[in-house]
C-alpha positions in Angstrom: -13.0 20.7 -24.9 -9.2 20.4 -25.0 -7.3 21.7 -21.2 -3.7 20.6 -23.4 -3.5 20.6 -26.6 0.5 20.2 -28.0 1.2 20.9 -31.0 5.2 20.4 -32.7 6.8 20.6 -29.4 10.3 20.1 -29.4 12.7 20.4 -26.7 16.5 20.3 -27.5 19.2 20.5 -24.7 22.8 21.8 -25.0 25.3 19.1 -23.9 28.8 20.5 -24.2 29.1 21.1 -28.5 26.5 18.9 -28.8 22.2 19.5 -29.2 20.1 16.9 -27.6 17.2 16.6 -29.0 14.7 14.8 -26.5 11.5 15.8 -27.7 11.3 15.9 -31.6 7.5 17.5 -32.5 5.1 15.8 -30.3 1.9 16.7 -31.0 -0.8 15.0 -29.1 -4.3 17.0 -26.8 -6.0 15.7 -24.0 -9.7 17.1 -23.1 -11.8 17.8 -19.6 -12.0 15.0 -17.6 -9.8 12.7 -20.0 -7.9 10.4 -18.1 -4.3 9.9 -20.1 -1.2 7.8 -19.5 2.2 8.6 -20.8 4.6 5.6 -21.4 7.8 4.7 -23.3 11.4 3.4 -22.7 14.1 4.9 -20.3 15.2 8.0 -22.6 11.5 8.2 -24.6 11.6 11.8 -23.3 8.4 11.2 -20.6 10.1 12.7 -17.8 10.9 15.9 -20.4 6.9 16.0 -21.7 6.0 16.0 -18.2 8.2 18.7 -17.2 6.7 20.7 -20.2 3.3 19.8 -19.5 4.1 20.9 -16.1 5.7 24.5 -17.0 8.5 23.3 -15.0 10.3 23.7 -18.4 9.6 26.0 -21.7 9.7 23.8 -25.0 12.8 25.2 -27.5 9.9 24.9 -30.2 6.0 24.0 -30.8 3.1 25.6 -29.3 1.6 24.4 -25.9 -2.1 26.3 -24.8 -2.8 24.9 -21.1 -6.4 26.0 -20.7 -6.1 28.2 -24.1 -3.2 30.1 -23.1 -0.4 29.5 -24.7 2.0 29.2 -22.2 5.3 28.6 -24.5 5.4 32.1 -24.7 5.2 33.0 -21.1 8.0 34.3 -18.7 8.8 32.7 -15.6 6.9 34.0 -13.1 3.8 33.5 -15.4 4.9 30.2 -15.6 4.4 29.9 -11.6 1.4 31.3 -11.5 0.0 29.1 -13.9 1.4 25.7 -12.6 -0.3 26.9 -8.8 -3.6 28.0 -10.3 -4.0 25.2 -13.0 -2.1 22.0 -12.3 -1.6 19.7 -9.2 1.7 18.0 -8.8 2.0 14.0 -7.9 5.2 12.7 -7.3 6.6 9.1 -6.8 8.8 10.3 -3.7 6.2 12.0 -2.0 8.1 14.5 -1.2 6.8 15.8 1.9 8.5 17.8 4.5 9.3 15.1 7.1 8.8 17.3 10.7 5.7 18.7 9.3 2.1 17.3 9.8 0.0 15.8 7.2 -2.0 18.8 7.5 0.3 21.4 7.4 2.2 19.7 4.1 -1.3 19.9 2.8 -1.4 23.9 3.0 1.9 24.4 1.1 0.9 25.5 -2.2 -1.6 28.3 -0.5 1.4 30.2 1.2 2.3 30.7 -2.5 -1.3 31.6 -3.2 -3.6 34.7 -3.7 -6.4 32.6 -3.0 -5.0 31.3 0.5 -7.7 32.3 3.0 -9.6 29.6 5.0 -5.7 27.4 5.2 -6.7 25.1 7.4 -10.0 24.1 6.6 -9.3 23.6 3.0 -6.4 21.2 4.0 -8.7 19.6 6.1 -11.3 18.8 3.3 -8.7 17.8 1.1 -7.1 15.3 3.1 -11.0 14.3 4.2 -11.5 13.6 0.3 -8.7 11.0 0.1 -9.7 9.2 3.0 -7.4 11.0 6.0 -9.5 12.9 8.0 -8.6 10.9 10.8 -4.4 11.6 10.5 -4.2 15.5 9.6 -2.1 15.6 12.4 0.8 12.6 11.8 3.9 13.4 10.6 5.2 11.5 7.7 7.1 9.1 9.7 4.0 8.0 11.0 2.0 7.2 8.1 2.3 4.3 5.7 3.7 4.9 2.1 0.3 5.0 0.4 -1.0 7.2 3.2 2.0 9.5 2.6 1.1 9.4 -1.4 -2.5 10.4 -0.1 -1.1 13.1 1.4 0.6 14.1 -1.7 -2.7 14.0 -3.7 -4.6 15.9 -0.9 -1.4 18.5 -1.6 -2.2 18.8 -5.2 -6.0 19.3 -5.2 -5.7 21.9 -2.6 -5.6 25.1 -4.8 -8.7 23.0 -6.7 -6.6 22.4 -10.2 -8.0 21.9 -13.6 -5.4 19.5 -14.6 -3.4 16.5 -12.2 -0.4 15.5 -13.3 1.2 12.1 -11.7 4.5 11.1 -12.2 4.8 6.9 -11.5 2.1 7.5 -8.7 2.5 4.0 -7.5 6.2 3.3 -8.3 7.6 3.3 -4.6 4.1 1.1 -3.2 3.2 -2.4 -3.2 0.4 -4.2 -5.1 -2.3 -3.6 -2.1 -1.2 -0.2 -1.8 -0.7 1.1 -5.6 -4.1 0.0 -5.9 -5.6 2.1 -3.3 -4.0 5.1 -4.5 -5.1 3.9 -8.3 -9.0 4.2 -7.0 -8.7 7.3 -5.4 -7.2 8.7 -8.6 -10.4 7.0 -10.7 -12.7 8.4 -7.9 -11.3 11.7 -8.5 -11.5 11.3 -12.8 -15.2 10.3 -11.7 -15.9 13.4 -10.5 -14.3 15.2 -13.7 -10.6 15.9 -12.9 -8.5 16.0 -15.6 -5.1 13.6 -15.0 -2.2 13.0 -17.2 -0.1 9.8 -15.4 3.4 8.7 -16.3 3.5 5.6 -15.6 6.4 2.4 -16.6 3.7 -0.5 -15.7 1.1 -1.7 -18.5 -1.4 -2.9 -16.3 -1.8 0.2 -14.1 -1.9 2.5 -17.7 -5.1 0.4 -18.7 -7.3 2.3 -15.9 -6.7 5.0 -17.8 -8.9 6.1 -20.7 -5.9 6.4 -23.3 -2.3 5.9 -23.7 0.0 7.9 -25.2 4.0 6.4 -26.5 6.3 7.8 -26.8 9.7 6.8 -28.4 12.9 8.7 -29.1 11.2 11.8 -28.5 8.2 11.0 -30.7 4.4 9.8 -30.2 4.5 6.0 -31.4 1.0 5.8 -30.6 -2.4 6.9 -29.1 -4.9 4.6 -28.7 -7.9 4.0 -26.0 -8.1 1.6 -23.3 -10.5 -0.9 -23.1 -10.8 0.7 -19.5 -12.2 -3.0 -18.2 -10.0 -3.2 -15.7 -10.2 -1.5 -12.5 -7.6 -0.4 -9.8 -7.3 -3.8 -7.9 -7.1 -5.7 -10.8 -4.7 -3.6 -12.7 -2.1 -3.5 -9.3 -2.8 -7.5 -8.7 -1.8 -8.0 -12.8 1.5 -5.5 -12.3 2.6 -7.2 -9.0 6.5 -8.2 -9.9 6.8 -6.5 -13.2 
């Protein structure tokens, strides 16, 4: 069964006189508990398929269904609801408050949740399930990058997602560290999550179970992995590229 299925999407911005066309019909669908890397080239248009695949921005053409809704035709605060009951967010920055626990970063989304009873405990468990039971109470300064990334994962399963989206996961971490967060994203594909990963390095994409290219705003191709290689190996291969 398909969670994304894209089908024509275009997305063309307005530069001055001038129509930027970044996306030019990409059609591509990823099913439950696929695990899919995006790559491509500075200016492929990755960073503007995630946004879309993200509802953090409405494509100027195509059709999008997240979950069988199509959500190309929805306003914007259908759009939020959406992206906080159907996606989790990965960044490469982190981006977590920086006077504010590990624990407490971790219960964000739920203030902007319906279904935001039991706060504390859920964060608990979800920081638990990436290995941090033992630092919900650290403040980022405190923690190591791949235990601040943790925290970011821990952030993103908290409203219990369909689909996880991870933008260059391991971008700002060293070997050792990338793959650490690598197996706790395969551990979490194990147990059926859906993920979509953008990432720049061949050797982490191949832990994936396809990827998906993207040039000049166009799929150049989508073909399986192998999948033979696992985290450690694919961080130890992608060391200094």
């Amino acid at each position: 069964m398909a969670v994304i299925q894209l089908q024509g999407i275009w997305k063309t911005y307005r530069t001055g006189e001038v129509d930027v066309e970044v996306l030019r019909g990409v059609t591509f669908s990823v099913s439950e508990g696929e695990f899919v890397s995006i790559m491509g080239p500075s200016g492929s248009g990755k960073s503007t398929l995630m946004n879309t695949l993200g509802c953090l921005d409405k494509p100027t053409g195509g059709t999008y269904l997240l979950d069988g809704t199509d959500v190309s035709k929805l306003d914007d605060d259908e759009l939020a609801r959406i992206r906080n009951a159907k996606l989790g967010f990965v960044f490469q920055a982190y981006n977590l408050l920086p006077r504010t626990p590990a624990v407490a970063n971790v219960e964000l989304p739920l203030l902007y949740s319906r279904n935001g009873k039991d706060r504390r405990r859920r964060a608990n468990e979800a920081l638990t399930r990436v290995g941090l039971g033992e630092r919900t109470h650290h403040l980022p300064s405190q923690l190591s990058g791949g235990e601040q990334q943790r925290v970011g994962i821990a952030r993103a399963l908290i409203n219990e997602p369909r689909i996880l989206l991870a933008d260059e996961p391991t971008g700002n971490l060293d070997s050792k560290t990338g793959a650490e967060i690598l197996q706790v994203l395969q551990e979490l594909n194990a147990h059926g999550m859906t993920i979509v990963m953008v990432t720049h390095d061949e050797h982490v994409a191949e832990i994936s179970h396809r990827i998906v290219r993207l040039l000049d705003g166009v799929v150049e191709s989508d073909r399986p992995t192998t999948r033979k290689m696992d985290a450690k190996g694919a961080a130890a291969k992608g060391e200094g590229s």
